[in-house]
PDB file of N, CA, C, O and CB in Angstrom:
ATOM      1  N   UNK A   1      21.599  28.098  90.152  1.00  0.00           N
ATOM      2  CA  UNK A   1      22.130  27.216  91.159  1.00  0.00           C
ATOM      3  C   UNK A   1      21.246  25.977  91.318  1.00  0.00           C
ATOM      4  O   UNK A   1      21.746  24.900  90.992  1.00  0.00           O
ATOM      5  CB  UNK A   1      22.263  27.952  92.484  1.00  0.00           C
ATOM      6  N   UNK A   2      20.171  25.997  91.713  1.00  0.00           N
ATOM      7  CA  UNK A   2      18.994  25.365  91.172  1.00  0.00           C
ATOM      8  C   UNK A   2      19.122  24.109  90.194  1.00  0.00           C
ATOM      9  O   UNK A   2      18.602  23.007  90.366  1.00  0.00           O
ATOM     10  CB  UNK A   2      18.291  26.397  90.484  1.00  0.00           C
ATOM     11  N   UNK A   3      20.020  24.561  89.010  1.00  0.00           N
ATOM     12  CA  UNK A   3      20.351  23.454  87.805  1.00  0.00           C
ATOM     13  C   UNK A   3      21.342  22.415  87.985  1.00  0.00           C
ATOM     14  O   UNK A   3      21.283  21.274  87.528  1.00  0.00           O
ATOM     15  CB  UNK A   3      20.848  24.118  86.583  1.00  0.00           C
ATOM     16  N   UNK A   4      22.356  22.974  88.770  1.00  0.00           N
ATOM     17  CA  UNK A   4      23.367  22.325  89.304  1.00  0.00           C
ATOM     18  C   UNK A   4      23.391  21.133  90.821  1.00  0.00           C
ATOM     19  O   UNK A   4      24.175  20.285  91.248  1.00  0.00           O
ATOM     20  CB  UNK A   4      24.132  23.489  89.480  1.00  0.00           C
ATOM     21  N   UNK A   5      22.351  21.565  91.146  1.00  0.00           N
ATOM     22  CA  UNK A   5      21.766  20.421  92.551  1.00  0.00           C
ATOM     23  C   UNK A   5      22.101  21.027  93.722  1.00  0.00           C
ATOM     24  O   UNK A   5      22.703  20.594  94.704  1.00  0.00           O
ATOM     25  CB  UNK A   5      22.530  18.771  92.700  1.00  0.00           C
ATOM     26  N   UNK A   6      21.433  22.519  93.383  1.00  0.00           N
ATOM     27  CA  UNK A   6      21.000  23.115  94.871  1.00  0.00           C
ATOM     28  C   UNK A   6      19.874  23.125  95.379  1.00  0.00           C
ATOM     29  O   UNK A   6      19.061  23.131  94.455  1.00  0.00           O
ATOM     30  CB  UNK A   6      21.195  24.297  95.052  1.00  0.00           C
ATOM     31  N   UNK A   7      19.278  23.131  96.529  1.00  0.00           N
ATOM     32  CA  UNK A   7      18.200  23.997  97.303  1.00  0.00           C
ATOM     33  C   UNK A   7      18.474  25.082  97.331  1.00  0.00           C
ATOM     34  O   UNK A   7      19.625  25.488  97.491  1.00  0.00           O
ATOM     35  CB  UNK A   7      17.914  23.762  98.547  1.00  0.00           C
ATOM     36  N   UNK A   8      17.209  25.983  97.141  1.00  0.00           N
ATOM     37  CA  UNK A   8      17.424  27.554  97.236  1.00  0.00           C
ATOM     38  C   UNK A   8      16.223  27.758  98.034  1.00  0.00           C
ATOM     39  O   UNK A   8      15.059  27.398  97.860  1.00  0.00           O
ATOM     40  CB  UNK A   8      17.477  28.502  95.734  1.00  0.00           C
ATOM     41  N   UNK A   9      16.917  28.566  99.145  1.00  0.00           N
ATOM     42  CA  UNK A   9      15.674  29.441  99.839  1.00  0.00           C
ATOM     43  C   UNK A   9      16.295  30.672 100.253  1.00  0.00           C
ATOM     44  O   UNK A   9      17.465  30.949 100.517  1.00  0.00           O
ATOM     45  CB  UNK A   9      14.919  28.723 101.217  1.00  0.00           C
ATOM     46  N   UNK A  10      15.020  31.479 100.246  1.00  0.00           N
ATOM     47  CA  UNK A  10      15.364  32.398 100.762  1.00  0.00           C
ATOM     48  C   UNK A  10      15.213  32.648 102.672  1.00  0.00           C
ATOM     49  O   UNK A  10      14.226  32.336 103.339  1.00  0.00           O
ATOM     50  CB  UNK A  10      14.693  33.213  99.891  1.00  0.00           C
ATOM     51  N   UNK A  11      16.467  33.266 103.185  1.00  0.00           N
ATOM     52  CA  UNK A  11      16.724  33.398 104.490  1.00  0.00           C
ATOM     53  C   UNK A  11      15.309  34.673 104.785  1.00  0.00           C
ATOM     54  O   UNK A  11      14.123  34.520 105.077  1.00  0.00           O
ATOM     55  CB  UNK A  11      18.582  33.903 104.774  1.00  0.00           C
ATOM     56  N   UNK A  12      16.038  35.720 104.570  1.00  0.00           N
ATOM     57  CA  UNK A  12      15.206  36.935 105.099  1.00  0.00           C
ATOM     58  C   UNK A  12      15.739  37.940 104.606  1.00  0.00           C
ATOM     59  O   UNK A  12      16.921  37.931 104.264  1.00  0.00           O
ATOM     60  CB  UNK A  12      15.105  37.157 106.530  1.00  0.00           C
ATOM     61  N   UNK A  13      15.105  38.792 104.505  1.00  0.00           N
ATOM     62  CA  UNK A  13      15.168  40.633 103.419  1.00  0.00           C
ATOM     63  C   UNK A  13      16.193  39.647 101.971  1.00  0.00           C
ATOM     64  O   UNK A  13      15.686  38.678 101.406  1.00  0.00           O
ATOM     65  CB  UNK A  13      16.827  42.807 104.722  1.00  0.00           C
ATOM     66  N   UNK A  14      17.351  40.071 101.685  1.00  0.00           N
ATOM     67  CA  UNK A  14      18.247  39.756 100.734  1.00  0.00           C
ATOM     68  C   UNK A  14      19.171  38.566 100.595  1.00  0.00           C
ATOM     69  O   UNK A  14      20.192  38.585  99.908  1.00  0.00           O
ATOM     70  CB  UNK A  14      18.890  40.661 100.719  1.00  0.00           C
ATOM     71  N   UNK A  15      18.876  37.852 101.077  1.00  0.00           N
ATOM     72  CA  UNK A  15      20.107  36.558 101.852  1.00  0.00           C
ATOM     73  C   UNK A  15      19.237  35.448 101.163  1.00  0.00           C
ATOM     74  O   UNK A  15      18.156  35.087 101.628  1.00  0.00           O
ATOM     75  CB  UNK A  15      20.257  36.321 104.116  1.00  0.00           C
ATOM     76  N   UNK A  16      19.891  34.846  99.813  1.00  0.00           N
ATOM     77  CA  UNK A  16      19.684  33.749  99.941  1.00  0.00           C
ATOM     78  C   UNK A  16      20.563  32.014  99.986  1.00  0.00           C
ATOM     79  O   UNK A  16      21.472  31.776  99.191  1.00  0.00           O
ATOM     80  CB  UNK A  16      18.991  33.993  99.220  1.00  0.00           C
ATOM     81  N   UNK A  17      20.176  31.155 100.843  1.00  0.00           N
ATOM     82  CA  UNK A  17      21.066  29.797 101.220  1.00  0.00           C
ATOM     83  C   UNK A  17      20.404  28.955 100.043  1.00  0.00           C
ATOM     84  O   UNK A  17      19.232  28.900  99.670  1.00  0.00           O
ATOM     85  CB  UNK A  17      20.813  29.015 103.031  1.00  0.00           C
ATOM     86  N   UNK A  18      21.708  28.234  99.526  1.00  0.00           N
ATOM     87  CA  UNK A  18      21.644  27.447  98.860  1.00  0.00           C
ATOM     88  C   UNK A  18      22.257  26.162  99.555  1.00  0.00           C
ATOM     89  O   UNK A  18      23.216  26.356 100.302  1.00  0.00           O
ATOM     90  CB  UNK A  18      22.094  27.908  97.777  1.00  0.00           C
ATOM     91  N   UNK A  19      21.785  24.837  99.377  1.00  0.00           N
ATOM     92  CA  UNK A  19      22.407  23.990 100.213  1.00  0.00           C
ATOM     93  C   UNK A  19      22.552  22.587  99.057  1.00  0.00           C
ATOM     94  O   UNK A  19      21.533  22.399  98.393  1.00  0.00           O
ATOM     95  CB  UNK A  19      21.427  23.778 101.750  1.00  0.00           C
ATOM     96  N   UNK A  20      23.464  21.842  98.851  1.00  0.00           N
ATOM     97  CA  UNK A  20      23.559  21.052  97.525  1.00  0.00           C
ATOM     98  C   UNK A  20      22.896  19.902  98.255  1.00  0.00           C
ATOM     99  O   UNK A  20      22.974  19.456  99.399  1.00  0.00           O
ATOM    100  CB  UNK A  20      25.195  20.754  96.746  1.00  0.00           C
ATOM    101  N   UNK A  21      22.177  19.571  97.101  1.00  0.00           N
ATOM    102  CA  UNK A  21      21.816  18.137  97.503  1.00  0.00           C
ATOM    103  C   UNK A  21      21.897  16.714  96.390  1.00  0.00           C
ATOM    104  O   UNK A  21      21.430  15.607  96.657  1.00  0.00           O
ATOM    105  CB  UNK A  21      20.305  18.307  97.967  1.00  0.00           C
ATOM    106  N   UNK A  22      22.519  17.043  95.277  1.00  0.00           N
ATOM    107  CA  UNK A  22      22.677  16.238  94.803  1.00  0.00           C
ATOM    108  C   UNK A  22      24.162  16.118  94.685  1.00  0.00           C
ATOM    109  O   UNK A  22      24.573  15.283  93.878  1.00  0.00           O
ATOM    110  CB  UNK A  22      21.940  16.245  93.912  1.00  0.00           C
ATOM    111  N   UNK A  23      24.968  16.769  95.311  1.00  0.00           N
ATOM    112  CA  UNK A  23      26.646  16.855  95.301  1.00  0.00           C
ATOM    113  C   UNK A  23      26.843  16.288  96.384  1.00  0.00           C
ATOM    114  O   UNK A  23      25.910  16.282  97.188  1.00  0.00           O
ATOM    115  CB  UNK A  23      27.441  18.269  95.274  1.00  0.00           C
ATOM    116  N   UNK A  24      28.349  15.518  96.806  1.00  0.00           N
ATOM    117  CA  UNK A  24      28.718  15.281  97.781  1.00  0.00           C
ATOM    118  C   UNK A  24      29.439  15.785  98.982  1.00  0.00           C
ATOM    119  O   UNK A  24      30.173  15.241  99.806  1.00  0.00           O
ATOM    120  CB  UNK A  24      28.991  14.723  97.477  1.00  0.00           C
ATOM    121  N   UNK A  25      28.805  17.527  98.749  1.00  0.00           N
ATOM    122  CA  UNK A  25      29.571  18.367 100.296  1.00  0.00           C
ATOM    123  C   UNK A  25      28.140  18.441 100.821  1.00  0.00           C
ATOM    124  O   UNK A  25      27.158  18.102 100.161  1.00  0.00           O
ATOM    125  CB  UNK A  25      30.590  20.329 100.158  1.00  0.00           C
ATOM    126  N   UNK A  26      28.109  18.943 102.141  1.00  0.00           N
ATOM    127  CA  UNK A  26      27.107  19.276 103.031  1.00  0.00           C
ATOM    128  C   UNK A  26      27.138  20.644 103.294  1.00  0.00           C
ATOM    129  O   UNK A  26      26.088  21.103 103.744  1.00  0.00           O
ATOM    130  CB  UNK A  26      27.180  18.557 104.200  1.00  0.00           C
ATOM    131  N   UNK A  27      28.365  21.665 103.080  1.00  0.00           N
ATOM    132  CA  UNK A  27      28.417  22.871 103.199  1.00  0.00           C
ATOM    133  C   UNK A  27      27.451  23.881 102.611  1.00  0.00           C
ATOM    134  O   UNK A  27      27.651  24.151 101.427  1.00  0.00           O
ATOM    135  CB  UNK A  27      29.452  23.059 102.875  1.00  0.00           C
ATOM    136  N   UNK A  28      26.254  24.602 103.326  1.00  0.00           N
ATOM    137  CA  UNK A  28      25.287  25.731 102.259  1.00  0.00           C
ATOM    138  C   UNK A  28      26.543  26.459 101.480  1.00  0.00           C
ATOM    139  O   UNK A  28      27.692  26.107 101.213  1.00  0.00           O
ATOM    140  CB  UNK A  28      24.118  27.200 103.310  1.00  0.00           C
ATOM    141  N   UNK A  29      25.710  27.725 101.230  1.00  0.00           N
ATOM    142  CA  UNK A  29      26.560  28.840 100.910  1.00  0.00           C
ATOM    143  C   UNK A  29      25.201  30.136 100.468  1.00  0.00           C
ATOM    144  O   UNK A  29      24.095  29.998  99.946  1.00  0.00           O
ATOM    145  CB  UNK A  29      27.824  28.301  99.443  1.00  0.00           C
ATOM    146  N   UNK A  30      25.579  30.748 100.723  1.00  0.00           N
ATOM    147  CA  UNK A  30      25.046  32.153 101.290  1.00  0.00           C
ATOM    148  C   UNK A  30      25.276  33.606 100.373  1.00  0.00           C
ATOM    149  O   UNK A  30      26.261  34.299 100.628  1.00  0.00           O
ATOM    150  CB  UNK A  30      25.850  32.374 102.747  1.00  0.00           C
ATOM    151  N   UNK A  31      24.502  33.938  99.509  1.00  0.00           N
ATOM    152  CA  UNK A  31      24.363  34.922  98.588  1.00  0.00           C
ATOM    153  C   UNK A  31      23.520  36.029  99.453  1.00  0.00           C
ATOM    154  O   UNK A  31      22.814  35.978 100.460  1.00  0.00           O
ATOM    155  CB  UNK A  31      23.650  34.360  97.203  1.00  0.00           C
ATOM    156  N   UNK A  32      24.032  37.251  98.377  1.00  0.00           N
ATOM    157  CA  UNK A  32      22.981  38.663  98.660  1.00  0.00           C
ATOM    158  C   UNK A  32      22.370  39.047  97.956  1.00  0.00           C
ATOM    159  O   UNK A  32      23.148  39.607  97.183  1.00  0.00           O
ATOM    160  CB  UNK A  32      23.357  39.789  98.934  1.00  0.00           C
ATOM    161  N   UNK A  33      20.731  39.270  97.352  1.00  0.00           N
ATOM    162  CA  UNK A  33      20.322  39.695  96.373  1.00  0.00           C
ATOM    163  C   UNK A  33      20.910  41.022  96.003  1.00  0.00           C
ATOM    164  O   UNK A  33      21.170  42.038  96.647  1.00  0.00           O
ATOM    165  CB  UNK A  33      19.105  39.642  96.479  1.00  0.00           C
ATOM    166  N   UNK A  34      21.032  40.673  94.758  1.00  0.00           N
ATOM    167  CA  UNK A  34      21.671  42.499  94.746  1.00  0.00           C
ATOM    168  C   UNK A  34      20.271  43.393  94.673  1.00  0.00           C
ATOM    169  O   UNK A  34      19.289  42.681  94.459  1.00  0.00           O
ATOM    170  CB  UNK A  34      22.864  43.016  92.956  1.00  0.00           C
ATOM    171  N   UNK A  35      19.990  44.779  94.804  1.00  0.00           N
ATOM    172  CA  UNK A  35      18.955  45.337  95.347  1.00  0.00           C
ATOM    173  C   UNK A  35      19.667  46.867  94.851  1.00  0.00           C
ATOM    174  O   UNK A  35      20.856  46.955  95.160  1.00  0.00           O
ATOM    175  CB  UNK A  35      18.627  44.900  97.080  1.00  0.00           C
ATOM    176  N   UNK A  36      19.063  48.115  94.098  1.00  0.00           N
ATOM    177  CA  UNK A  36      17.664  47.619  93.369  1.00  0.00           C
ATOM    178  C   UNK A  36      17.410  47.299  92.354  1.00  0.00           C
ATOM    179  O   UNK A  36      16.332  47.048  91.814  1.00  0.00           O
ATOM    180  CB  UNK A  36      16.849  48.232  93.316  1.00  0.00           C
ATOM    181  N   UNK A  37      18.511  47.284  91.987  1.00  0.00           N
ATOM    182  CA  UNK A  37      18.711  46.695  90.253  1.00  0.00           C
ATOM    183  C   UNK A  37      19.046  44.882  90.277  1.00  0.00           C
ATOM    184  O   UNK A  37      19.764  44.201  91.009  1.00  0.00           O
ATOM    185  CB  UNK A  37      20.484  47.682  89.351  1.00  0.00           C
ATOM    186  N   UNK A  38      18.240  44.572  89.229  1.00  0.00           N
ATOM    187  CA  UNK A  38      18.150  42.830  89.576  1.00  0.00           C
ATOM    188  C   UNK A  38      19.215  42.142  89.017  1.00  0.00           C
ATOM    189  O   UNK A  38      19.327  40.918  88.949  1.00  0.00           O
ATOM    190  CB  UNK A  38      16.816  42.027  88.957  1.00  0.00           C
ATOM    191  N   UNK A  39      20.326  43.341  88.450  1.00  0.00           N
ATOM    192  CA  UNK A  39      21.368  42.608  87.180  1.00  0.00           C
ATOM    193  C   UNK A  39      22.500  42.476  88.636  1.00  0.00           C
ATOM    194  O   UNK A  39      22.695  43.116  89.669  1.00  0.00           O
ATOM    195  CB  UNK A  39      22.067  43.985  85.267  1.00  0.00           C
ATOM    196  N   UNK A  40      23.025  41.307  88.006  1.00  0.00           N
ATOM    197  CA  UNK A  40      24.394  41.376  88.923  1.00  0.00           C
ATOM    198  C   UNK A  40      25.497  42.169  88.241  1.00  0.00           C
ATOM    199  O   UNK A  40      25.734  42.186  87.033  1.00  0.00           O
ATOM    200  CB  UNK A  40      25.026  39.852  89.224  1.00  0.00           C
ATOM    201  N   UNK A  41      26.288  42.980  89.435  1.00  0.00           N
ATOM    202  CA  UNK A  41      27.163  43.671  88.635  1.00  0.00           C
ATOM    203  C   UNK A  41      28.128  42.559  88.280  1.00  0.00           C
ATOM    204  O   UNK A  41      28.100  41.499  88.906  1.00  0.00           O
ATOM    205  CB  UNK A  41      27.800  44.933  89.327  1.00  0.00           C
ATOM    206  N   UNK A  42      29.359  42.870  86.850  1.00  0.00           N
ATOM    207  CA  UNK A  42      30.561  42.143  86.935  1.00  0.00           C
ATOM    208  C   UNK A  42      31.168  42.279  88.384  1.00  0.00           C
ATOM    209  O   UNK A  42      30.489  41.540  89.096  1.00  0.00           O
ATOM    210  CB  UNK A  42      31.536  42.640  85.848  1.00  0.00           C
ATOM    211  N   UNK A  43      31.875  42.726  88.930  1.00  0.00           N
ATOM    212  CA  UNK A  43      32.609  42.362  90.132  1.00  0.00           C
ATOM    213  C   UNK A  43      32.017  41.800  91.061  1.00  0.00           C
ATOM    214  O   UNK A  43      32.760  41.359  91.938  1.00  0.00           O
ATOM    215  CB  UNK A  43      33.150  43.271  90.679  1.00  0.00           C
ATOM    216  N   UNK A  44      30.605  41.603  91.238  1.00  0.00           N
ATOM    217  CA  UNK A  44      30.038  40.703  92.405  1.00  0.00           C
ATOM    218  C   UNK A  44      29.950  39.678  92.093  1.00  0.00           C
ATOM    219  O   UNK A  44      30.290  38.838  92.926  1.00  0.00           O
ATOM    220  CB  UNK A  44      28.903  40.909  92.945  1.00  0.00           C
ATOM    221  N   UNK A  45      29.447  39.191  90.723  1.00  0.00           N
ATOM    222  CA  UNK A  45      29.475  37.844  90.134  1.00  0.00           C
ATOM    223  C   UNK A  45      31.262  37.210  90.221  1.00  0.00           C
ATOM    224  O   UNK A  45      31.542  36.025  90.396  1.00  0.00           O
ATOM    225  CB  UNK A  45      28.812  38.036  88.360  1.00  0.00           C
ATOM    226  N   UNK A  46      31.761  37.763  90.138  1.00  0.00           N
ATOM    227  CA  UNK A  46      33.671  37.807  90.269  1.00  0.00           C
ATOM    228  C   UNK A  46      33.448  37.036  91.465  1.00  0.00           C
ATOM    229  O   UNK A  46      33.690  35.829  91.481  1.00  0.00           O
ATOM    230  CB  UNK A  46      34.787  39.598  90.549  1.00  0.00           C
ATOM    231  N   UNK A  47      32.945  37.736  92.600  1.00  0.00           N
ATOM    232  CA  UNK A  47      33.097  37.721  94.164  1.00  0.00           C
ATOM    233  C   UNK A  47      32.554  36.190  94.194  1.00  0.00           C
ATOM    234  O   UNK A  47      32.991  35.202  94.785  1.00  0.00           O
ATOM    235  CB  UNK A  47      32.082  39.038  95.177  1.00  0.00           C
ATOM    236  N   UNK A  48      31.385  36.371  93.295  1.00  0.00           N
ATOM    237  CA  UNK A  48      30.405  34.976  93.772  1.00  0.00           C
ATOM    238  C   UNK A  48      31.400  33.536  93.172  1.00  0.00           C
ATOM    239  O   UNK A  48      31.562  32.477  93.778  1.00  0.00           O
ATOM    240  CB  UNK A  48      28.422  35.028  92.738  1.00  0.00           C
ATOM    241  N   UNK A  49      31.907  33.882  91.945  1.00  0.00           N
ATOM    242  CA  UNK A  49      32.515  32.933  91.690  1.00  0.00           C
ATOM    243  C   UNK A  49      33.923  32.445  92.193  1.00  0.00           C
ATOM    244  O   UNK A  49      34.613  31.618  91.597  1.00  0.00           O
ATOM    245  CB  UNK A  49      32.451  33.045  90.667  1.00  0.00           C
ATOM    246  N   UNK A  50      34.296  33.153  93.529  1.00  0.00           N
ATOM    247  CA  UNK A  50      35.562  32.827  94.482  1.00  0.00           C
ATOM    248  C   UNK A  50      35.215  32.323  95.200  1.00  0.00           C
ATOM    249  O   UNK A  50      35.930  31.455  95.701  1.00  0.00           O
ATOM    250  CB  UNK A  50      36.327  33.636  95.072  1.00  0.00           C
ATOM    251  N   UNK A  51      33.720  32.591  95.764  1.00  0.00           N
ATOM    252  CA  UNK A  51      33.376  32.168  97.175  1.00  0.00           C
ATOM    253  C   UNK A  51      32.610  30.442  96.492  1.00  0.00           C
ATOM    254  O   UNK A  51      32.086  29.628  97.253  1.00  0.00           O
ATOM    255  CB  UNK A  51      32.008  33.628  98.188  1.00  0.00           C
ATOM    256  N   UNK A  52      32.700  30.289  95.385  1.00  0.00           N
ATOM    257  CA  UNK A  52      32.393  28.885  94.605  1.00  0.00           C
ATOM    258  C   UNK A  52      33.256  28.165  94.495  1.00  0.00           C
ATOM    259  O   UNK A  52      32.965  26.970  94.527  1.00  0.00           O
ATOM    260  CB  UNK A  52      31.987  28.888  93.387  1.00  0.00           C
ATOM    261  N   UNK A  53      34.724  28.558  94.314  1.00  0.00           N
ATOM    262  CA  UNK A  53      35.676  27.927  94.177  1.00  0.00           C
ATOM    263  C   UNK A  53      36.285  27.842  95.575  1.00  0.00           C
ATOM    264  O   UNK A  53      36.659  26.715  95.902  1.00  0.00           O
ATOM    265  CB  UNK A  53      36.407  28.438  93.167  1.00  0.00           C
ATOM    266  N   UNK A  54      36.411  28.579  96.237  1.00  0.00           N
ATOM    267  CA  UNK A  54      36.693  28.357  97.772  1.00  0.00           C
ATOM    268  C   UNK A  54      35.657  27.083  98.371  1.00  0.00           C
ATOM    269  O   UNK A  54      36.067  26.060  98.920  1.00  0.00           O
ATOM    270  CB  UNK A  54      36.352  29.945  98.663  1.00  0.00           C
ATOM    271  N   UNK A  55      34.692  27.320  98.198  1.00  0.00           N
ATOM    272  CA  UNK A  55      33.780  26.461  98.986  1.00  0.00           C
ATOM    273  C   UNK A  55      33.564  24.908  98.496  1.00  0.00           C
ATOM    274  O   UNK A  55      33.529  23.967  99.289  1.00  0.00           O
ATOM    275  CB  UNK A  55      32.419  27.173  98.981  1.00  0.00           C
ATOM    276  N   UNK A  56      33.418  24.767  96.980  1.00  0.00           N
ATOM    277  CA  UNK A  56      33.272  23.817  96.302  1.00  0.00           C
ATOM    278  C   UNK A  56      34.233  23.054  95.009  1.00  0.00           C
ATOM    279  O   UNK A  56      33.977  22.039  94.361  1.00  0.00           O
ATOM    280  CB  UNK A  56      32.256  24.178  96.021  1.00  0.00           C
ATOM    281  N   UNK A  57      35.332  23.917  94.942  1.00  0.00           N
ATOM    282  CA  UNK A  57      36.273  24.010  94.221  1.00  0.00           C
ATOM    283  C   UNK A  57      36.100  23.668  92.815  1.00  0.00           C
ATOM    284  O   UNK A  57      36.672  22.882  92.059  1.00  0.00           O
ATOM    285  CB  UNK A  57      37.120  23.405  94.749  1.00  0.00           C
ATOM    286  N   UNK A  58      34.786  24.797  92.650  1.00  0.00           N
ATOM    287  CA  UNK A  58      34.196  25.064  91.259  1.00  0.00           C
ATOM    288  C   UNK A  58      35.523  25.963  90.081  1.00  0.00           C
ATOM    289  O   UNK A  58      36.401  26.672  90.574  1.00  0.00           O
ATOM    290  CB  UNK A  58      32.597  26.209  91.621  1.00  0.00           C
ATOM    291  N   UNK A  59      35.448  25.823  89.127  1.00  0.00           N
ATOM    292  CA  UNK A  59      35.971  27.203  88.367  1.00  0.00           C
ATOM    293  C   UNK A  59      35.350  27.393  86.839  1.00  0.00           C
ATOM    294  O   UNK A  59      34.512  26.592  86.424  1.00  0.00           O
ATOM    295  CB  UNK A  59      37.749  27.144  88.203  1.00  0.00           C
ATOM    296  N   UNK A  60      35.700  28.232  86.227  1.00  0.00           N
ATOM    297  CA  UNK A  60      35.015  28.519  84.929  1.00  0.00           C
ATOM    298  C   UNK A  60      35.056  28.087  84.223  1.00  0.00           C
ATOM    299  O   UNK A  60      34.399  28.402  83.231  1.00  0.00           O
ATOM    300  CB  UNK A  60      35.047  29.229  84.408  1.00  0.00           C
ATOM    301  N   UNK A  61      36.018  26.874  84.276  1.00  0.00           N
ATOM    302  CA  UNK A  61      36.130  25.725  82.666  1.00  0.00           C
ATOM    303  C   UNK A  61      35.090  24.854  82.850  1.00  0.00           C
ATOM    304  O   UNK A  61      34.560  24.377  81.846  1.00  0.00           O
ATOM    305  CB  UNK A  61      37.695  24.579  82.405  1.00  0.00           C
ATOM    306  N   UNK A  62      34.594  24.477  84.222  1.00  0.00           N
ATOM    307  CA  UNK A  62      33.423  23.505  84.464  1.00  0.00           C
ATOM    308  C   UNK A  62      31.946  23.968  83.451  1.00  0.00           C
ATOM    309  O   UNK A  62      31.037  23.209  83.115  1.00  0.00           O
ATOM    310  CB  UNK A  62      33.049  23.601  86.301  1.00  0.00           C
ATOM    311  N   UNK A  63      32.074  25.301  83.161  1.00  0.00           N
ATOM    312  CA  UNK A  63      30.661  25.373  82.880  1.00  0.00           C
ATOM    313  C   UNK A  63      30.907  25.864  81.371  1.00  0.00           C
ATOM    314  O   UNK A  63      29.949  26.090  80.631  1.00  0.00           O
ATOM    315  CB  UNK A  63      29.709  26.433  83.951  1.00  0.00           C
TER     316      UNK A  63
END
């Protein structure tokens, strides 16, 4: 996220806000580390990439 022109911090325990700053929305957006395994499963990455297209009206041909 980071590559794309986010801020990343982390909130607290698993929560981390990303907030764009080189894009033109102002909206963060709000992840969960997955925990305890560091891989994302397929269906959460699924999840993550709705709540991308909802929010920023990202989709998978962009990348």
């Amino acid at each position: 996220m980071t590559a794309t022109g986010f801020l990343a911090r982390k909130l607290y325990d698993s929560v981390w806000q990303f907030r764009p700053t080189t894009l033109d929305v102002d909206r963060p957006i709000l992840f969960h580390e997955s925990h305890p395994n560091p891989k994302i499963p397929f269906t959460v990455a699924r999840r993550f990439g709705r709540r991308l297209n909802r929010a920023y009206g990202w989709d998978g041909d962009m990348f």
